[in-house]
C-alpha positions, 0 to 999 in steps of 0.5 A: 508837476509831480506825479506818484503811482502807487502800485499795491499788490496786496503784498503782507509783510507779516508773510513768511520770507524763509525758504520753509515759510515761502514753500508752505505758503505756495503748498497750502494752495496746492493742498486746497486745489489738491483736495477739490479732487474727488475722494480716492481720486488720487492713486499716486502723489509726489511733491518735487521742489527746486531753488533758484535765485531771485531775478534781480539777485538775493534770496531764491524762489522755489519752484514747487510741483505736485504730480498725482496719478489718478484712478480711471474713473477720474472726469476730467472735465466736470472737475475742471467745472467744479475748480474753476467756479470754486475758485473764481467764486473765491475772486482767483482768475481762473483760464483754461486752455487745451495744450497741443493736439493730444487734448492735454488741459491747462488751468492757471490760477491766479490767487489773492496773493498773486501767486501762480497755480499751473495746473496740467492734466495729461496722460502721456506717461499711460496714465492721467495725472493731475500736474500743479505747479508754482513759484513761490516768492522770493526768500530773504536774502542771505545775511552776509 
């Protein structure tokens, strides 16, 4: 007896595999969560990104965040509504959690593609700051 599992994940092999094209797939997402925030929310923006090596060897992965401060106005949780049902609408998953007893929030997103969007709302530094952040996938390997 034969069995074969095929397991897809919606992977395209037409998807970047360079180490700029892994990073611009990860921020076109972190754009679009960025610009469901609303307009002149943001009052500050750093985008930050950091390699490592691929688990199992060959290629990296770079780990992108973006960290924004925003204005006092900012409604937290109307905008986590508003997020939430855009991009479950969308066919992401979307889970929400509150993060020790301080009333941090967490969002993790779950796109088509598979990639992960943590989402951290805090105000431990004073201010309130929308935190996203991501891996991408694994680059291609060096040419040796």
């Amino acid at each position: 007896m034969v069995v074969v599992v095929i397991i897809s994940q919606n992977v395209h092999t037409d998807r970047p595999t360079s180490r700029d094209g892994v990073i611009e797939e990860v921020l076109v997402d972190v754009d679009s969560i960025t610009a469901t925030l609303p307009a002149g929310t943001v009052t500050a923006s750093s985008d930050t990104s950091n390699a490592s090596a691929c688990p199992g060897g060959g290629g990296e992965e770079i780990a992108v965040s973006r960290t924004m401060t925003v204005g006092p106005d900012f409604d937290r949780y109307a905008w986590i509504e508003s997020v939430t049902r855009r991009y479950k609408d969308r066919g992401w998953s979307v889970t929400l959690r509150t993060l020790g007893s301080q009333g941090h929030l967490a969002l993790k997103f779950v796109g088509q593609q598979l990639l992960i969007y943590r989402v951290t709302i805090t105000d431990e530094t004073g201010e309130v700051q929308v935190i996203i952040r991501s891996t991408s996938r694994c680059t291609e390997p060096a040419a040796s």
